[in-house]
C-alpha positions as YAML, in Angstrom:
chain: A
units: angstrom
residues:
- id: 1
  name: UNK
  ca: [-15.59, -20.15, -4.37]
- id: 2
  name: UNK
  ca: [-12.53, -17.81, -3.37]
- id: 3
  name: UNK
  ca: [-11.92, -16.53, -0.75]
- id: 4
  name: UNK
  ca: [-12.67, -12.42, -0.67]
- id: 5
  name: UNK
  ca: [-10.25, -10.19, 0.85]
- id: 6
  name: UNK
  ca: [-10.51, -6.32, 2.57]
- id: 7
  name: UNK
  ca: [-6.84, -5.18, 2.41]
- id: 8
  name: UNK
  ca: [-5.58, -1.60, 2.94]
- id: 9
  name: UNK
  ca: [-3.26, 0.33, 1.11]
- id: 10
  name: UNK
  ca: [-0.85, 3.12, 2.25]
- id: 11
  name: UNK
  ca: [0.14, 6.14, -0.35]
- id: 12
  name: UNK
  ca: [2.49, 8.07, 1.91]
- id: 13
  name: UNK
  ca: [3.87, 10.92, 0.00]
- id: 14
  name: UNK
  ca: [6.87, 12.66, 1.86]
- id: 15
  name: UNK
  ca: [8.00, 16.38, 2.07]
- id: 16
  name: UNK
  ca: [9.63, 15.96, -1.31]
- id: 17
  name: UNK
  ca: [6.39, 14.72, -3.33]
- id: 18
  name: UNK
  ca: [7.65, 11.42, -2.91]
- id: 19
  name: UNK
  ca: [5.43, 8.20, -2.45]
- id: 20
  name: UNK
  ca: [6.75, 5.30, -0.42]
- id: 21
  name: UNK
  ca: [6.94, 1.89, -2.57]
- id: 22
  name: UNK
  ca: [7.68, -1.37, -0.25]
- id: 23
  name: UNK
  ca: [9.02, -4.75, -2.37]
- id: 24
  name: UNK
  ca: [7.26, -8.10, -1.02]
- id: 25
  name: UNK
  ca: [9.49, -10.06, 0.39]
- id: 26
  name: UNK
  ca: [10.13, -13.45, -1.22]
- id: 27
  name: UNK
  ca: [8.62, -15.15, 1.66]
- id: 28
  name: UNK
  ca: [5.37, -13.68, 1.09]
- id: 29
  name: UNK
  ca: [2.52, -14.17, -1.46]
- id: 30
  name: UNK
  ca: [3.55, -12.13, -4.86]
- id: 31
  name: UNK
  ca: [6.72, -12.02, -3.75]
- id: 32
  name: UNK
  ca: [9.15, -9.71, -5.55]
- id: 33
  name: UNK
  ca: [6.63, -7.10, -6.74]
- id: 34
  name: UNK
  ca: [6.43, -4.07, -5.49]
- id: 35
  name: UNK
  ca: [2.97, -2.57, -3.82]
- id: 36
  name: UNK
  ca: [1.79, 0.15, -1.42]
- id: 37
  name: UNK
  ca: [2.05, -1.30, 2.29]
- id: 38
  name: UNK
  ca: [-0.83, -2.10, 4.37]
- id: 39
  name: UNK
  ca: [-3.20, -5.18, 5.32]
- id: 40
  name: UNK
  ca: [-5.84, -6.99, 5.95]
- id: 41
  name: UNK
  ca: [-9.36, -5.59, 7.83]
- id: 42
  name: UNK
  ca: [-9.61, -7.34, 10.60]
- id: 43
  name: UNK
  ca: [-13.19, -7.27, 12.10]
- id: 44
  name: UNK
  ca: [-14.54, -4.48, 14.51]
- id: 45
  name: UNK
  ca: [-12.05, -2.11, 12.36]
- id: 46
  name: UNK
  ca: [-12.88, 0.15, 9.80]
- id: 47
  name: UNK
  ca: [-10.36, 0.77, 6.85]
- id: 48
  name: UNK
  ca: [-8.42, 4.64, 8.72]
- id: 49
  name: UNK
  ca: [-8.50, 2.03, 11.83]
- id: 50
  name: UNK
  ca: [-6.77, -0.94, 10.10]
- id: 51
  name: UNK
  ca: [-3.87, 1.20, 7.69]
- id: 52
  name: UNK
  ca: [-2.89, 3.21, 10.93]
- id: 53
  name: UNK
  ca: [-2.50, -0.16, 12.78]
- id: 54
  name: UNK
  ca: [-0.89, -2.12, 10.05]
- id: 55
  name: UNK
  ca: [1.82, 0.86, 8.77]
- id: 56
  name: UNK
  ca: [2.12, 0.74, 13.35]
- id: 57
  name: UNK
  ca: [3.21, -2.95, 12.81]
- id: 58
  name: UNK
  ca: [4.70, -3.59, 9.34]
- id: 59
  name: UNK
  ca: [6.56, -0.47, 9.20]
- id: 60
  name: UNK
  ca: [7.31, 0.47, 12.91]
- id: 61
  name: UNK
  ca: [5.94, 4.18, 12.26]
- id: 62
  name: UNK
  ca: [2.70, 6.71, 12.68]
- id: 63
  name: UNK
  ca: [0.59, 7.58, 9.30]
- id: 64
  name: UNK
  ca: [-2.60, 9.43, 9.98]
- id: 65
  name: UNK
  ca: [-5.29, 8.33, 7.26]
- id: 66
  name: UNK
  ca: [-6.29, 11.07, 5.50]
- id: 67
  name: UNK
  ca: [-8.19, 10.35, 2.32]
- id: 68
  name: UNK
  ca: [-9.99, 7.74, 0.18]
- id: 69
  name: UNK
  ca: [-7.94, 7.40, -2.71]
- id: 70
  name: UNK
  ca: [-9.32, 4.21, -4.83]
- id: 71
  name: UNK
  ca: [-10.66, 0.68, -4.68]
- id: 72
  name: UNK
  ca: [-9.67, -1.71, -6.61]
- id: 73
  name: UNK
  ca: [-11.11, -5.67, -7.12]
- id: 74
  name: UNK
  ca: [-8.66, -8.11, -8.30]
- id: 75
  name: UNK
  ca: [-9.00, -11.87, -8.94]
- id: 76
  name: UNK
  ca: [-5.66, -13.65, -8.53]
- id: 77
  name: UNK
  ca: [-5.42, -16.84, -8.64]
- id: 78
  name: UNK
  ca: [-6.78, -18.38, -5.75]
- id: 79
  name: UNK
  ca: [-8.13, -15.29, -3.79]
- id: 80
  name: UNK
  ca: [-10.25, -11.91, -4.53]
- id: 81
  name: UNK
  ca: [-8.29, -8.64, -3.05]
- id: 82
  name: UNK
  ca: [-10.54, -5.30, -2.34]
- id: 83
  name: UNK
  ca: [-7.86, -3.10, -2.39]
- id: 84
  name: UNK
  ca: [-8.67, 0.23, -0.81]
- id: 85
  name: UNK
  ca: [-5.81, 2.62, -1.27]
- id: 86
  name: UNK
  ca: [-5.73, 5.39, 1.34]
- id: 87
  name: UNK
  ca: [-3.32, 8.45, 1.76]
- id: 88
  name: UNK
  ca: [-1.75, 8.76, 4.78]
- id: 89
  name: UNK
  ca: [-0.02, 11.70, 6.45]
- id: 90
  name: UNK
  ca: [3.61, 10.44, 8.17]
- id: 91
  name: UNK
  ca: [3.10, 11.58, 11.97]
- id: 92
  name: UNK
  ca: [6.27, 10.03, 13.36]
- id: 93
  name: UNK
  ca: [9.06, 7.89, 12.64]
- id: 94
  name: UNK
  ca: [10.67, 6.37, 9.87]
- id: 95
  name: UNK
  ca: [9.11, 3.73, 8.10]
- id: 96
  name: UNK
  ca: [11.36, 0.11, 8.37]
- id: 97
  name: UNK
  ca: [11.74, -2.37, 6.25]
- id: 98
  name: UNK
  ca: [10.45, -5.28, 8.45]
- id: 99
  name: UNK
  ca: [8.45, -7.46, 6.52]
- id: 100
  name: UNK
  ca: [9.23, -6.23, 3.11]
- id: 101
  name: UNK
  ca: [12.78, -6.68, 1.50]
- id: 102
  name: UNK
  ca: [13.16, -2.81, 0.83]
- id: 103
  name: UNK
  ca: [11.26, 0.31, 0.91]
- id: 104
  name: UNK
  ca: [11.87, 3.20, -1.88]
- id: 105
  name: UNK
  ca: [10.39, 6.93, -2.14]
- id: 106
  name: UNK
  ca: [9.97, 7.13, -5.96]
- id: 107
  name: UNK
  ca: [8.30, 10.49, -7.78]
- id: 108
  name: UNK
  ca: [5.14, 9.99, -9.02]
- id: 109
  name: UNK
  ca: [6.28, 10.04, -13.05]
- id: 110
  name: UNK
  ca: [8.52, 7.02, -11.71]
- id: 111
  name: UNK
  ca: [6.23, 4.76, -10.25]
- id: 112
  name: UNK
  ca: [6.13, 2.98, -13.30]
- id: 113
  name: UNK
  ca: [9.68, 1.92, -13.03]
- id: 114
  name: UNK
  ca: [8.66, -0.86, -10.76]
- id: 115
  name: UNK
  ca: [7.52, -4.41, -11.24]
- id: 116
  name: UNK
  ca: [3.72, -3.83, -9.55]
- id: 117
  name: UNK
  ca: [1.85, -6.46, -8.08]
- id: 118
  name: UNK
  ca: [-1.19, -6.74, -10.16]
- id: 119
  name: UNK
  ca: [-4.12, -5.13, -7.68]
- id: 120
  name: UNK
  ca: [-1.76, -1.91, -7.04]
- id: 121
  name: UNK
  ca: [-1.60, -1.54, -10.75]
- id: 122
  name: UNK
  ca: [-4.22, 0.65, -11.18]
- id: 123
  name: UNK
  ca: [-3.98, 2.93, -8.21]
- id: 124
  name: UNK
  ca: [-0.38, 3.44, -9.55]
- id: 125
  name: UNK
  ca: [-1.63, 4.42, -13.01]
- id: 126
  name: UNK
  ca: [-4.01, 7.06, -10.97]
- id: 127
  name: UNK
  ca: [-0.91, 8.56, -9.21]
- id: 128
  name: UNK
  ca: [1.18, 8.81, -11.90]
- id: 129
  name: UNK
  ca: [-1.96, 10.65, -13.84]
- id: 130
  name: UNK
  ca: [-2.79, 13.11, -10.66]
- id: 131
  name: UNK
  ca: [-2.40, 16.99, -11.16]
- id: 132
  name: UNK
  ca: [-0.59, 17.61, -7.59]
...
């Protein structure tokens, strides 16, 4: 059986209707693709709790979680993702490349541009569709 996963997913749209777009690094699982940053759940946290502390560490800013946005379930491989996108309000700071090889603010219509990983597929095919 695989192994299920809770992970959180950032859309944080700037002043300029832009959303941020972080490229795995090639250290990391999927690397090279591009995806919304976040994390995994960890227990005792619920999923505001979890993108607020993982955008804290991964990106070295302060989002406040605003919305739902969309779940999506994706079998890879050798693990299930639960992919619960959330947008997020930038409170402070500018958001640093850390663990990722290079963050981007792309419009919505370019979003497809990107090579996505395969679970932020669809909530990218949601932006791109969404009257703002």
């Amino acid at each position: 059986m695989k192994k299920e996963l809770s992970v959180v997913a950032a859309i944080i749209e700037n002043h300029d209707n832009e959303i941020l777009c972080a490229l795995r690094s090639p250290s990391m699982s999927i690397p090279n693709h591009w995806e919304f940053p976040g994390g995994k759940v960890e227990e005792g946290e619920n999923n505001f709790e979890a993108i607020e502390r993982e955008i804290a560490e991964e990106l070295n800013c302060v989002v406040e979680a605003r919305d739902f946005f969309f779940t999506n379930r994706h079998e890879y491989e050798s693990f299930i993702i639960n992919l619960i996108s959330i947008k997020c309000r930038l409170v402070s700071g500018n958001p640093t490349a850390n663990e990722h090889s290079k963050l981007i603010w792309l419009k919505r219509e370019n979003l497809n541009s990107l090579k996505w990983a395969p679970a932020d597929i669809p909530i990218v095919d949601l932006l791109t569709n969404e009257e703002v």
